[in-house]
N, C-alpha and C positions, 0 to 999 in steps of 0.2 A: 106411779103408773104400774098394773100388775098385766102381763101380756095372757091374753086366753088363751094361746098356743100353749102354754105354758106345760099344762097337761099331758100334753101330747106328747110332749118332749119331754117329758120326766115319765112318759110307761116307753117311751122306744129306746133311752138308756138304761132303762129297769131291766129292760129284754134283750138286753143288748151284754157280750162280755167283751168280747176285741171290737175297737172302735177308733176309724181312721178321720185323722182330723185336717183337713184338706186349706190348702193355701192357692190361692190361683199363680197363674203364671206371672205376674208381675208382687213379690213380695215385698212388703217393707213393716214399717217398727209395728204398725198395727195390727198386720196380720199375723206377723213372727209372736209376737206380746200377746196376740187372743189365742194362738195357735198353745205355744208356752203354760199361759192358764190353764187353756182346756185340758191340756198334756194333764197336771198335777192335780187339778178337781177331780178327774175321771179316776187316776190313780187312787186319790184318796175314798174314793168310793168304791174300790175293790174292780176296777176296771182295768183293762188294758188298753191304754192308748197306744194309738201308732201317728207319728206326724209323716203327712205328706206333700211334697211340693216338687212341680215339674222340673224345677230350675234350677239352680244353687243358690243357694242364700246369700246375698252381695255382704263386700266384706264389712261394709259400714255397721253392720247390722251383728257383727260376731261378739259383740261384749255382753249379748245377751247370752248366758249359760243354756245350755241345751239346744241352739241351732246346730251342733254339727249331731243330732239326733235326725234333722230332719232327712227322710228318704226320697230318695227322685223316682221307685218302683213303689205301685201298692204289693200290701201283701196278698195272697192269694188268699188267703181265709179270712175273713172278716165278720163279724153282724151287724153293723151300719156307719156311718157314716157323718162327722159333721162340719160343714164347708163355713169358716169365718171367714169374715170382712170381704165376700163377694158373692152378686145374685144373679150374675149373668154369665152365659155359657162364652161369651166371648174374651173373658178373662182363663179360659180354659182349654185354646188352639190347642195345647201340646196332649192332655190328657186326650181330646176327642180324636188325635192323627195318632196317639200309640195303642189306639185300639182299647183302653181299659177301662174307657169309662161306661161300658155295659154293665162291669163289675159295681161300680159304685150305684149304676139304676136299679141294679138289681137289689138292693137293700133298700133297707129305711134311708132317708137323709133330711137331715133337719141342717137349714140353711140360717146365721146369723150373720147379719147385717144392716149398715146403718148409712148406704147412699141413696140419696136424694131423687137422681135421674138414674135410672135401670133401663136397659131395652135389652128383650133377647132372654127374658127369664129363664133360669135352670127349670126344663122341665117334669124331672124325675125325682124332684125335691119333696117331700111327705110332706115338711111342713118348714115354714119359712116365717122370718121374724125381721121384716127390714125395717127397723125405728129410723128415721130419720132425724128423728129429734135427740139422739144419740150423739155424742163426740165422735165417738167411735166406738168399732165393734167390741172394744174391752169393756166402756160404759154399761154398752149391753146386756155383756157377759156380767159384769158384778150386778147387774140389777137383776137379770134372771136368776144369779145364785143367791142373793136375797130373798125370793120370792118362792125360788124351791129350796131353799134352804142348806145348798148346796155347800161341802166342806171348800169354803175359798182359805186357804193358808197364807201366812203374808208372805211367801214364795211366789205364790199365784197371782196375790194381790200387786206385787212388784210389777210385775209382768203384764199387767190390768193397765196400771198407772203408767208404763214406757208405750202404750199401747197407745193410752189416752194425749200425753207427752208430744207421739209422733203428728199423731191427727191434726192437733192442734197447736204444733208449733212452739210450743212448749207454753200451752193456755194465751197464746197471744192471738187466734183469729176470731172469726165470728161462729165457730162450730162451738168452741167451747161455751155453755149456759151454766146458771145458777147450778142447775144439777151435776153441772160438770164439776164445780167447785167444791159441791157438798159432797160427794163423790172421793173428790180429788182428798178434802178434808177430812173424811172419814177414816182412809187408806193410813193416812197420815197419824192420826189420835192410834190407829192400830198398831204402828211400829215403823212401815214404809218411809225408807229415807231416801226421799226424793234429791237430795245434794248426791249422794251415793251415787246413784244412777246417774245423776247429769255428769259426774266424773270420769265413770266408766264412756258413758256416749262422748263424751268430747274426747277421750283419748284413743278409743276405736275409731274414730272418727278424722283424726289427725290424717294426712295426705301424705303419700310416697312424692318427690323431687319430679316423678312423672305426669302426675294425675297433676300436681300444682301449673309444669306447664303445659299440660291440655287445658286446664281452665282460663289461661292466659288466654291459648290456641280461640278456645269460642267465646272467649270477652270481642278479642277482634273481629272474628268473622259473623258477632251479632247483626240484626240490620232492626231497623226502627222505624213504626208506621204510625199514621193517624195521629202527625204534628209529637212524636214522640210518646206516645201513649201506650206503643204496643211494640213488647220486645221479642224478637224470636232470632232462634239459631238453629241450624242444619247439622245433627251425626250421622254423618253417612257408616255405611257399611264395616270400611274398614278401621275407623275410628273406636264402633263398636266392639267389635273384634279384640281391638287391642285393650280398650279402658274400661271398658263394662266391667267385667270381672276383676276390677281393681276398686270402682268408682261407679257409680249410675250418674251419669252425666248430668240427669234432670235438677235432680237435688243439689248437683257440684255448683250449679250457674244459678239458676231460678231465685231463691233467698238476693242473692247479690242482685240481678237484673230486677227487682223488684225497689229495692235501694237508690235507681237511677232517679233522678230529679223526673217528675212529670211519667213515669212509666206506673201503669194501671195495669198490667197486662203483659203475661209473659208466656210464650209459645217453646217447646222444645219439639221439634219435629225429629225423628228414627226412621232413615230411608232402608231398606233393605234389596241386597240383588236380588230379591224373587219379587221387589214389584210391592212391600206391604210395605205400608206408613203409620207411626203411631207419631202421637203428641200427647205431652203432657200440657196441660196446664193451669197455670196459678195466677190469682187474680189479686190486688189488696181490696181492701173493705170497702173502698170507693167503685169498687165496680163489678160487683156480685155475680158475672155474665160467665164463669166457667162452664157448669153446665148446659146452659142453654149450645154455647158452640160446640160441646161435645155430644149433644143431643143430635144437633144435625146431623153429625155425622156418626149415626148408630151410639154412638158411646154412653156416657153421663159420668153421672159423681156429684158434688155439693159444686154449693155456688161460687166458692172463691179457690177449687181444686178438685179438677175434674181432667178427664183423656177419652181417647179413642182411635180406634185400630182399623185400617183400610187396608183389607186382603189383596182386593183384587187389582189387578194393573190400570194403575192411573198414572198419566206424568204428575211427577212431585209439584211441577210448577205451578200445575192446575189447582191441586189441593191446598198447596201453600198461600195461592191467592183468593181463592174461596175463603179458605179461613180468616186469612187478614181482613179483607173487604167485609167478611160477616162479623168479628170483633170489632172493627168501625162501626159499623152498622148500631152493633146492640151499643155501644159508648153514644154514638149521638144519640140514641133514643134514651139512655137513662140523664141525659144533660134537658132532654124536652118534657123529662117527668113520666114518659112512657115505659112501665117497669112492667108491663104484659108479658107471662113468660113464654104467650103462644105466638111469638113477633111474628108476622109474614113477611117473607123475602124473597126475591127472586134466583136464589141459586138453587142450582140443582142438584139434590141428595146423591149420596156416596151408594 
């Protein structure tokens, strides 16, 4: 596949010499691993990158080399701008409440991205690249640098492949395709030592005495719906507080509660005192329905891992049962063969 944007985007980093490479407010291996790439192709082309992201980089994520590069300020001088593995403004509360994202409208920005469901399009973006038939937005990135012929180093290429790795589970969902393989196999005949990497991630990845018993903490306070087919758990506030920045909860539980006998379906809900609710969620292969529940509620992402984010004050209990009764909902219709992804329901949007 050769993308016609393509163009566009090789004269606005022609034109371009400082150039800030943007992460939304929720990072992980995909975004850090397209983000990393970008870093070193730009470099290699006589560029200056700058990487940015609202939040800190969770720690799960630090065996990647050049995360404590990334900045929680833009800089003040820039010539454009380019935003990986997200296409909507609502992955970006903190840049639009610190006031700076005038600075980034005000240049060029070229958007890469590879989900599924989007609402909410960034709209100050030049030009925008969402494959969805991508793994991930690293896929993307190696396929654009093939096609503009772009200096990828197997530094880069590493960092393409942990990208690819995260998205898809380590090649085990239904995101990863034939291309993903050829891709993956390419990286690989080049030098990429994929054992390498899984070494580094499992040892960063290893658990403090604390985070093991929080994860004990929401194995018990999980609860189970729809004849055990649907698993969720409640972080409140101060839960956050304490284990986020050790641990992102979603990823600590979600893999395990997926493992339960009969569970299709797994919810992580993020209460906050000002009233905003996020959920993550992840589906296995028998039940494709991520997206569509995070559609309802403004959000999206692919079918089997997708979220979405409710600002404004709703009791939890409300949203928590919308959401349960609407993953019922979409599980009996894909048992009666009804895989319509425009289901009509009777709940009422966020």
């Amino acid at each position: 596949m050769t993308y016609p944007e393509a163009e566009q985007i090789k004269q606005i980093i022609d034109g371009a010499q400082k150039i800030v490479i943007v992460q939304a407010d929720n990072p992980d291996g995909d975004s850090l691993g397209s983000a990393l790439a970008m870093e070193h192709i730009l470099a290699d082309m006589g560029k200056e990158p700058y990487l940015y992201c609202a939040v800190d980089m969770p720690g799960y994520l630090r065996y990647l080399s050049g995360w404590d590069r990334v900045q929680k300020d833009l800089p003040q001088q820039f010539d454009a701008s380019i935003i990986v593995d997200a296409s909507t403004m609502t992955l970006f509360e903190k840049l639009a409440s610190s006031g700076q994202q005038g600075w980034i409208s005000a240049k060029p920005c070229v958007v890469l991205d590879h989900h599924q469901t989007v609402d909410n399009l960034i709209p100050f973006a030049t030009v925008t690249i969402n494959d969805h038939t991508r793994a991930s937005a690293g896929e993307l990135i190696y396929m654009l640098g093939k096609q503009l012929d772009w200096p990828v180093s197997n530094q880069a290429k590493e960092f393409l492949m942990t990208s690819i790795l995260s998205d898809t589970q380590g090649l085990t969902n239904q995101l990863a395709s034939a291309e993903t393989y050829r891709t993956m196999a390419e990286m690989t005949e080049d030098g990429v030592d994929r054992s390498r990497l899984e070494e580094l991630r499992r040892e960063y990845g290893k658990m403090p005495e604390s985070i093991f018993r929080f994860k004990a903490a929401l194995i018990m306070r999980t609860k189970f719906a729809a004849d055990g087919a649907i698993a969720s758990v409640l972080v409140p506030q101060e839960d956050i507080n304490q284990y986020s920045p050790l641990y992102n909860p979603a990823p600590l539980i979600q893999n395990d509660l997926l493992q339960v006998t009969g569970v299709r379906v797994t919810i992580v809900f993020k209460r906050y005192d000002d009233g905003k609710t996020t959920a993550a969620i992840r589906c296995n292969n028998t039940a494709p329905i991520a997206a569509q529940i995070a559609e309802h509620f403004g959000g999206g992402g692919h079918a089997n891992a997708s979220g979405f984010k409710i600002t404004k004050e709703r009791p939890f209990e409300d949203i928590q049962s919308e959401c349960i009764s609407l993953a019922t909902e979409l599980l009996a219709k894909l048992e009666t063969g009804n895989t319509d992804e425009n289901l009509q329901h009777t709940y009422s949007t966020n």
